[in-house]
N, CA, C and O atoms as CSV, one atom per row, in Angstrom:
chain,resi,resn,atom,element,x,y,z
A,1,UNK,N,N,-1.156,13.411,-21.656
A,1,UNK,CA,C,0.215,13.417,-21.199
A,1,UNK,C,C,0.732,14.844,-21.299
A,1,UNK,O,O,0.279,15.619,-22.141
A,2,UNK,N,N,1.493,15.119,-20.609
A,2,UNK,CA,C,1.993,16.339,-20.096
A,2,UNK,C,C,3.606,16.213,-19.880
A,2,UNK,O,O,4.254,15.418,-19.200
A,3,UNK,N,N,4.085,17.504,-20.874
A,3,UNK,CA,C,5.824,17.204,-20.789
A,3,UNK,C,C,6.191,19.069,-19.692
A,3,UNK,O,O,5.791,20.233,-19.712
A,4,UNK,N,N,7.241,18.140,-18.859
A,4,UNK,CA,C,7.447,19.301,-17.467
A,4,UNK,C,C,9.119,19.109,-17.757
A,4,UNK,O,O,9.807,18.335,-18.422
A,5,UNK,N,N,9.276,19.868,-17.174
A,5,UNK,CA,C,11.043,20.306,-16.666
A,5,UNK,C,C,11.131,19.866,-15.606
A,5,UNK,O,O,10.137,20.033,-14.899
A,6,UNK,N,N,12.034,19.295,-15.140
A,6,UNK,CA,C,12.466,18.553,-13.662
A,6,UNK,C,C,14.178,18.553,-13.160
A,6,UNK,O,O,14.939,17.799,-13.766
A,7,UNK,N,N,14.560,19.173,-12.365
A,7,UNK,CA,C,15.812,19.438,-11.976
A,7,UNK,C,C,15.928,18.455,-11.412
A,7,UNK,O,O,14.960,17.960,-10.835
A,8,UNK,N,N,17.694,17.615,-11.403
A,8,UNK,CA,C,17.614,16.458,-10.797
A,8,UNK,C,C,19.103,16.703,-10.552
A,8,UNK,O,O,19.754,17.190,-11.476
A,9,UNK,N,N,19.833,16.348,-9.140
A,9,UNK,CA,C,21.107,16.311,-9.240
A,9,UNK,C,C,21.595,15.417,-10.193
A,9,UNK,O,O,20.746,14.547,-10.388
A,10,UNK,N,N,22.660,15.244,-10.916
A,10,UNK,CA,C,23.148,14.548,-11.923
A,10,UNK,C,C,23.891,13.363,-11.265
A,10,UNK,O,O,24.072,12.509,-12.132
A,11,UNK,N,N,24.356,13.004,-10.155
A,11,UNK,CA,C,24.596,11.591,-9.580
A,11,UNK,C,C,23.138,11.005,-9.743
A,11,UNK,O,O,23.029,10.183,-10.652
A,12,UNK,N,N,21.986,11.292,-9.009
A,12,UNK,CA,C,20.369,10.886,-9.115
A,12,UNK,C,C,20.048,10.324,-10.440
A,12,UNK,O,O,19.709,9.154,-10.620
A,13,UNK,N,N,20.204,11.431,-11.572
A,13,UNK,CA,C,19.831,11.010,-12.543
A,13,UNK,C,C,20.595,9.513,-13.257
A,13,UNK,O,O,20.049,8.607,-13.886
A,14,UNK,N,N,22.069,9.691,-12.864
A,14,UNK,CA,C,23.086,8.772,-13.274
A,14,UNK,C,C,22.491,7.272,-13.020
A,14,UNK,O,O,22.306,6.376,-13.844
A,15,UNK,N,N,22.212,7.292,-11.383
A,15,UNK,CA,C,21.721,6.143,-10.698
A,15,UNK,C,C,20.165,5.625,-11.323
A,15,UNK,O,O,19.902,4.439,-11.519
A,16,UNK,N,N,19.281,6.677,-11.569
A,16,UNK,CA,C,18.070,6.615,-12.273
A,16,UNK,C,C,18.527,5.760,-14.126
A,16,UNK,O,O,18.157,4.678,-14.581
A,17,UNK,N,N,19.325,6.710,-14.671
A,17,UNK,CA,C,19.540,5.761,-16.101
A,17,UNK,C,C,20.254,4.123,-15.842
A,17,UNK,O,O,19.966,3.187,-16.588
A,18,UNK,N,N,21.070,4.004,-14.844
A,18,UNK,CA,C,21.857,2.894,-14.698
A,18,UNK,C,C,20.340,1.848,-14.571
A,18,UNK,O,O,19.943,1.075,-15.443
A,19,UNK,N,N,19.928,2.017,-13.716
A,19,UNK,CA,C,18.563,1.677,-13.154
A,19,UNK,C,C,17.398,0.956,-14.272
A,19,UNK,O,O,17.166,-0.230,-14.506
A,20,UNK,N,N,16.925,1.943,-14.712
A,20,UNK,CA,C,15.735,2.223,-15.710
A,20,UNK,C,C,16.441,2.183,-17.127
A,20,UNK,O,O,16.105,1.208,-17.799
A,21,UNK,N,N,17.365,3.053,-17.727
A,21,UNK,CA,C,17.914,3.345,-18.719
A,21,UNK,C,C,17.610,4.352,-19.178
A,21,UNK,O,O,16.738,4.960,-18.558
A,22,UNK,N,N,18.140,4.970,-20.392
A,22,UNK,CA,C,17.885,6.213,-20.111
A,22,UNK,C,C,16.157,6.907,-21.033
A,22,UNK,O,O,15.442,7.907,-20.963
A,23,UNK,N,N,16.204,5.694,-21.765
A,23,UNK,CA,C,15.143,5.841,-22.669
A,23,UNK,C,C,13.687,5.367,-22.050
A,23,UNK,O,O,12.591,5.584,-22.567
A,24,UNK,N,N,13.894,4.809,-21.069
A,24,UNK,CA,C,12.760,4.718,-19.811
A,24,UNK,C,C,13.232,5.785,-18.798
A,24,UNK,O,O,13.294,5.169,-17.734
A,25,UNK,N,N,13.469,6.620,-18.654
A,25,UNK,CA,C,13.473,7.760,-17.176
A,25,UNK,C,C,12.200,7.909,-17.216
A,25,UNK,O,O,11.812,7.588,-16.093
A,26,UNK,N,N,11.429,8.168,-17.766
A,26,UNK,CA,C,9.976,9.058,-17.816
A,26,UNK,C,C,9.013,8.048,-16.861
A,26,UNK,O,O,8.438,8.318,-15.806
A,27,UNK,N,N,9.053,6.751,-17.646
A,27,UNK,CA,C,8.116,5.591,-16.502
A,27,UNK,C,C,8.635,5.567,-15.450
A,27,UNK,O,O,7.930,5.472,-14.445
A,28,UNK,N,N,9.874,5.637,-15.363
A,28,UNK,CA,C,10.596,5.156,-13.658
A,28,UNK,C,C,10.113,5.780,-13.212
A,28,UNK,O,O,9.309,5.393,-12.363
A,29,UNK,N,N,10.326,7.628,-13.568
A,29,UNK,CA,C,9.743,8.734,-12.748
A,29,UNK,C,C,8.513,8.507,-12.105
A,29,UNK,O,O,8.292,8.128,-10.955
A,30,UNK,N,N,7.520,8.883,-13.291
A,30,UNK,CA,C,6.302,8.643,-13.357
A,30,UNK,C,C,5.943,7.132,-11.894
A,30,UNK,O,O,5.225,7.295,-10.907
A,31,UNK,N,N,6.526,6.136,-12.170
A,31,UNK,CA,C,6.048,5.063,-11.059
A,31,UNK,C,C,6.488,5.383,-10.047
A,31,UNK,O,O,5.750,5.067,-9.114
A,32,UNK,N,N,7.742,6.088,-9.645
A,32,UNK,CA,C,8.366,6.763,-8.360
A,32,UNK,C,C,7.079,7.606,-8.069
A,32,UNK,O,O,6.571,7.053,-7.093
A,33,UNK,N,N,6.486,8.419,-8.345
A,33,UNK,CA,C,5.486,9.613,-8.047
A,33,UNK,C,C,4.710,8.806,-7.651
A,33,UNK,O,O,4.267,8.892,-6.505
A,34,UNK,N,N,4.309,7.720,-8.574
A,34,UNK,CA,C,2.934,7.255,-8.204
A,34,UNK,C,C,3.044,6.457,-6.248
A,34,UNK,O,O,2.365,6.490,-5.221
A,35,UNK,N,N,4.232,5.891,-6.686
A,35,UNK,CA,C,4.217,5.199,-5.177
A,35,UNK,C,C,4.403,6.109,-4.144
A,35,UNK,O,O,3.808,6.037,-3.068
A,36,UNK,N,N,5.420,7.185,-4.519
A,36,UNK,CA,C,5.417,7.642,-3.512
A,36,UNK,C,C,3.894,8.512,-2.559
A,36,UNK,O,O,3.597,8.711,-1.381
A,37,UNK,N,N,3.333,8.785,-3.809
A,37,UNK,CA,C,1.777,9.537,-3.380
A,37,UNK,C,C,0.924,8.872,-2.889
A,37,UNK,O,O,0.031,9.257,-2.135
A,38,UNK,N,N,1.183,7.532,-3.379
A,38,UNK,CA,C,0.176,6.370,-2.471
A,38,UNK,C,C,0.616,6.017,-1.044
A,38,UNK,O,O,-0.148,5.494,-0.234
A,39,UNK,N,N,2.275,6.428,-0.707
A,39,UNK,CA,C,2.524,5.956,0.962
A,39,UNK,C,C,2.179,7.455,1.337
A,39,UNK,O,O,1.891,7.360,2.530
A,40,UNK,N,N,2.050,8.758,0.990
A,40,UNK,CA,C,1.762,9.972,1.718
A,40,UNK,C,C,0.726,9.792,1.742
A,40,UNK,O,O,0.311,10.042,2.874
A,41,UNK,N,N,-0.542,9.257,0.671
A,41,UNK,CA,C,-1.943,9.385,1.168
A,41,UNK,C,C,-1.696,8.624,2.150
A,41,UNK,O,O,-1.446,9.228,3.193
A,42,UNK,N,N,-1.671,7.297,2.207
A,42,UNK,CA,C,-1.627,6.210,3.426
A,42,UNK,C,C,-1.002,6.704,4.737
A,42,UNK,O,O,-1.217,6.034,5.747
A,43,UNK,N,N,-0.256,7.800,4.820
A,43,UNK,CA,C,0.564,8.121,6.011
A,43,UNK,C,C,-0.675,9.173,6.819
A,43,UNK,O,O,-1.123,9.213,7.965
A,44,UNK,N,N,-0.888,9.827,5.768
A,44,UNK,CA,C,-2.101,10.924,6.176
A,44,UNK,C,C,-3.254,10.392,6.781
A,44,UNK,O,O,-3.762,10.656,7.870
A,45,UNK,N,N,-3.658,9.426,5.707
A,45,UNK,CA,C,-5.223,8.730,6.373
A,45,UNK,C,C,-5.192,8.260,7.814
A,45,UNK,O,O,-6.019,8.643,8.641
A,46,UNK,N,N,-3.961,7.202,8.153
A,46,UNK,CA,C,-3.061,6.667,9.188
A,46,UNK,C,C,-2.849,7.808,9.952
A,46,UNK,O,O,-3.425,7.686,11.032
A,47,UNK,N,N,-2.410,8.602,9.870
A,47,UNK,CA,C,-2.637,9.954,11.053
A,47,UNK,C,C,-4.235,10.558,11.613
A,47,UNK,O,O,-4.346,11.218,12.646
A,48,UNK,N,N,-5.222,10.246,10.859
A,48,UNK,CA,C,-6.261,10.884,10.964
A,48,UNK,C,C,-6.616,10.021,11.714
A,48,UNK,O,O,-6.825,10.232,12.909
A,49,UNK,N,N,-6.759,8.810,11.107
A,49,UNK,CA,C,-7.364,7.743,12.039
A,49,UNK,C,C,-6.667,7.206,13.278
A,49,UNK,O,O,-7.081,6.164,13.786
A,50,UNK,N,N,-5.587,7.889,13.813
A,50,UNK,CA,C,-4.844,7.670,14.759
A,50,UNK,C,C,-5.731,7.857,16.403
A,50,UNK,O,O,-6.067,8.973,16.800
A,51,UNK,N,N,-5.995,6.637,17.168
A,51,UNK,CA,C,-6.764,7.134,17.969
A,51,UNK,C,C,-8.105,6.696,18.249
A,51,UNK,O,O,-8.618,6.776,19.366
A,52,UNK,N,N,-8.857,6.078,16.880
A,52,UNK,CA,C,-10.096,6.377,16.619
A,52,UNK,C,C,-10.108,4.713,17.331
A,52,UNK,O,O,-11.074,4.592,18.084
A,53,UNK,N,N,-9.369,3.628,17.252
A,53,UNK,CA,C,-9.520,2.665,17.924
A,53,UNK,C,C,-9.158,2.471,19.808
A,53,UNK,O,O,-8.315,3.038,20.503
A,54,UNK,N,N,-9.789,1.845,20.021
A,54,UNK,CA,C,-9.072,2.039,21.388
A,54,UNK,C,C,-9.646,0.662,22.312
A,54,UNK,O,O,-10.802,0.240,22.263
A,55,UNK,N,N,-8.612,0.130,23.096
A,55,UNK,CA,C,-8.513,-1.422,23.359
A,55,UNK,C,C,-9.887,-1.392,24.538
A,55,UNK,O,O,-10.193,-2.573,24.703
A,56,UNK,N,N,-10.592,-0.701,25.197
A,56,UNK,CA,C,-11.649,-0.199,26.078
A,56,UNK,C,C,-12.989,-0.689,24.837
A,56,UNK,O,O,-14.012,-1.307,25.134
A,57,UNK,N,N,-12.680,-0.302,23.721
A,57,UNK,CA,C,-13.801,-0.811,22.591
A,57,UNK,C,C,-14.376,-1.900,21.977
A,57,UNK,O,O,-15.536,-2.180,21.671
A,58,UNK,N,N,-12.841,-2.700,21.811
A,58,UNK,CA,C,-12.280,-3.896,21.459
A,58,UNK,C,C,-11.745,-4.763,22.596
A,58,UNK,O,O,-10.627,-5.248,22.423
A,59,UNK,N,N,-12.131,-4.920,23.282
A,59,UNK,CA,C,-11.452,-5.913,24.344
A,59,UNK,C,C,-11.380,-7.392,23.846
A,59,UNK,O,O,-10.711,-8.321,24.299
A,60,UNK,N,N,-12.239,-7.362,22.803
A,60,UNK,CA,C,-11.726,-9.120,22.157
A,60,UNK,C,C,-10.392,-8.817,21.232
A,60,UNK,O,O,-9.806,-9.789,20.754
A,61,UNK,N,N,-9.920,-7.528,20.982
A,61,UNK,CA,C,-8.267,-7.766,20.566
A,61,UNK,C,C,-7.518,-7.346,20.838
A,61,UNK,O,O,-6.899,-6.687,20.003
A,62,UNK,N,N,-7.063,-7.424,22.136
A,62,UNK,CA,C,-6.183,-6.699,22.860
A,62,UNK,C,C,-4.932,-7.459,22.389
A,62,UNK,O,O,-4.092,-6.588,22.165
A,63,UNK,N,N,-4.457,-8.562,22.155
A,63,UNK,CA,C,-3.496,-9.681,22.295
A,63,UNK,C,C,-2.864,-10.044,21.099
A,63,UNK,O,O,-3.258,-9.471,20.083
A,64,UNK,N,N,-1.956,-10.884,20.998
A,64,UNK,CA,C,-1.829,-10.924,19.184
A,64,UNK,C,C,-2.729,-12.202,19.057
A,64,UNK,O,O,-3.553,-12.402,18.164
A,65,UNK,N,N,-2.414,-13.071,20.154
A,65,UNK,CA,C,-3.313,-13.753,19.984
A,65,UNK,C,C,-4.786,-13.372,19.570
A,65,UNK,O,O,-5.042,-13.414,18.366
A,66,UNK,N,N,-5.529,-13.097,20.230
A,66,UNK,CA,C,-6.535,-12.091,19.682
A,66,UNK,C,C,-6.772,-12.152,18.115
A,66,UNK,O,O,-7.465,-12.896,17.421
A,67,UNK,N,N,-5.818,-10.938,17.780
A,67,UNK,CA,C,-5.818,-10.283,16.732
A,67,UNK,C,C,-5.680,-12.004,15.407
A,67,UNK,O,O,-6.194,-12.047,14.289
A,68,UNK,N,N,-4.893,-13.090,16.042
A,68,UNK,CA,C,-4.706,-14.325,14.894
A,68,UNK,C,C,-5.845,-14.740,14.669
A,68,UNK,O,O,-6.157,-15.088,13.530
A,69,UNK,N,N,-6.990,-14.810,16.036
A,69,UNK,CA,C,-7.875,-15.393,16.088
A,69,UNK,C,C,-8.959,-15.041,15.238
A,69,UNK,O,O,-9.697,-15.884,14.728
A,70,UNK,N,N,-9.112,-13.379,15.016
A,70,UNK,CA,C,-9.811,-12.846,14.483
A,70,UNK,C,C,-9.394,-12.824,12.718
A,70,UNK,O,O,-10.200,-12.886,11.789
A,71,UNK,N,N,-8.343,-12.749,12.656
A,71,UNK,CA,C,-7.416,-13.045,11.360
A,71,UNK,C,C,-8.315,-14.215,10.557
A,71,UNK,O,O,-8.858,-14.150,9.455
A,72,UNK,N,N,-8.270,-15.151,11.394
A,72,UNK,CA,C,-7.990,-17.047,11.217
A,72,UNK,C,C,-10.519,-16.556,10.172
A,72,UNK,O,O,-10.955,-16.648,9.024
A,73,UNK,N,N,-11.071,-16.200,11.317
A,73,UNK,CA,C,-12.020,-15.809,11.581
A,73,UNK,C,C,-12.469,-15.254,10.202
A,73,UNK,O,O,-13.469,-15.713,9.650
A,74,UNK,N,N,-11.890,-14.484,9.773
A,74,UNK,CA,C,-12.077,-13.437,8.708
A,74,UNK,C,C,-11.778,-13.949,7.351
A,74,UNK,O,O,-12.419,-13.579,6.368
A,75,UNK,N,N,-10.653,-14.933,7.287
A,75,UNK,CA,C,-10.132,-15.695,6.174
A,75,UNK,C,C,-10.926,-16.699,5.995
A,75,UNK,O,O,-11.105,-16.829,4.784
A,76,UNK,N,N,-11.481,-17.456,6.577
A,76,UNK,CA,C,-12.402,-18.494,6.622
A,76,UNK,C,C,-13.918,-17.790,6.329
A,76,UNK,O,O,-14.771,-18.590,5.945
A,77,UNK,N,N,-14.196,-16.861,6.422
A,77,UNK,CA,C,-15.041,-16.064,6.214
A,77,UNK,C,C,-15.225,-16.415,4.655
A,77,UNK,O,O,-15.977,-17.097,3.959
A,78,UNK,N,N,-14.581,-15.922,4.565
A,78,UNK,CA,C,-13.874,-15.254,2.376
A,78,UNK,C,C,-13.686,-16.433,1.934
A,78,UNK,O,O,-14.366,-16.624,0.926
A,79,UNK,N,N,-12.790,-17.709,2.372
A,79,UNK,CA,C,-12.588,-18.600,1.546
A,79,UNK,C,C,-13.736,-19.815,1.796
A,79,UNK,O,O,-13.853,-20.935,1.299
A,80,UNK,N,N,-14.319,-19.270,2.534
A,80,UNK,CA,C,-16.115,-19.892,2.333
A,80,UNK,C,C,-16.790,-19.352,1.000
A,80,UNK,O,O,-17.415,-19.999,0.159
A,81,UNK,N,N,-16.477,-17.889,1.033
A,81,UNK,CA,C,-17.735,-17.293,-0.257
A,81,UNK,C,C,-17.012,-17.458,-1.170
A,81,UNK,O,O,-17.457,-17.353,-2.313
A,82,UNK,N,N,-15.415,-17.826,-0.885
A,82,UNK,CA,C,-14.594,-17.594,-2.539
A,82,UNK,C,C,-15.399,-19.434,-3.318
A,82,UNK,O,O,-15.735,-19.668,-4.478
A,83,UNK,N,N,-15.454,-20.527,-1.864
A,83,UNK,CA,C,-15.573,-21.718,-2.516
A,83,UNK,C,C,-17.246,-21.806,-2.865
A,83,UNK,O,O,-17.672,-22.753,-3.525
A,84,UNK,N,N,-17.908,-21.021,-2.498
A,84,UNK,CA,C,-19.520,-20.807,-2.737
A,84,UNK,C,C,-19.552,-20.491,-4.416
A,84,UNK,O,O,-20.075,-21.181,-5.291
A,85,UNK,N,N,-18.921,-19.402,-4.535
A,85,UNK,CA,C,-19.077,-18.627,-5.512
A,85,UNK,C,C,-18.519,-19.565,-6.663
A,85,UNK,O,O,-19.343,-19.763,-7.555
A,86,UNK,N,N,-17.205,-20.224,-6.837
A,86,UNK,CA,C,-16.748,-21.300,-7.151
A,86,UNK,C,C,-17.298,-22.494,-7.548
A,86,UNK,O,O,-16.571,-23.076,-8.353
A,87,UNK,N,N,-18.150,-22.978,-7.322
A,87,UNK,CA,C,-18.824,-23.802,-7.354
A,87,UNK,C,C,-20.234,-23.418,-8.151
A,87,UNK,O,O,-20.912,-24.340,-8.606
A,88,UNK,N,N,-20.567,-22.336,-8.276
A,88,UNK,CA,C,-22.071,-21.671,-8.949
A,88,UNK,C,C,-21.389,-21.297,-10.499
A,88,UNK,O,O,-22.010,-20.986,-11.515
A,89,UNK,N,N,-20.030,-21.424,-10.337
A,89,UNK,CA,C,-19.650,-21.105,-11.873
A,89,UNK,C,C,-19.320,-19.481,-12.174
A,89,UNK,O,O,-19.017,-19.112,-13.308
């Protein structure tokens, strides 16, 4: 663990203690960072991979229909091996 200095407008912080309290700021923080770094990775990856699909590839999911079908497809998949596995103990 690592102790930092952090400038915060003082309405922010106000709303942060009302929130959290003041003797938890550090976790709130701390879980604010964490989420927020997990939607920038996700935004980034989501940009990279922007493109890489394309409906010329996939012509079985062009539709939403489609896309339920394949859904429906995939879940039944899993809750086959979840009831396999289930059953072996």
């Amino acid at each position: 663990m690592s102790r930092t200095n952090v400038m915060l407008p003082d309405d922010l912080l106000d709303q942060i203690d009302r929130v959290a309290g003041a003797r938890r700021r550090s976790a709130f923080l701390a879980e604010a960072a964490r989420e927020k770094l997990a939607r920038v990775r996700f935004e980034r990856a989501a940009a990279r991979a922007f493109g890489s699909w394309t409906d010329s590839e996939h012509p079985d999911l062009m539709t939403d229909a489609d896309m339920d079908r394949y859904r429906q497809r995939l879940r039944a998949t899993t809750n086959r091996r979840v009831r396999t596995r289930a059953r072996r103990g």
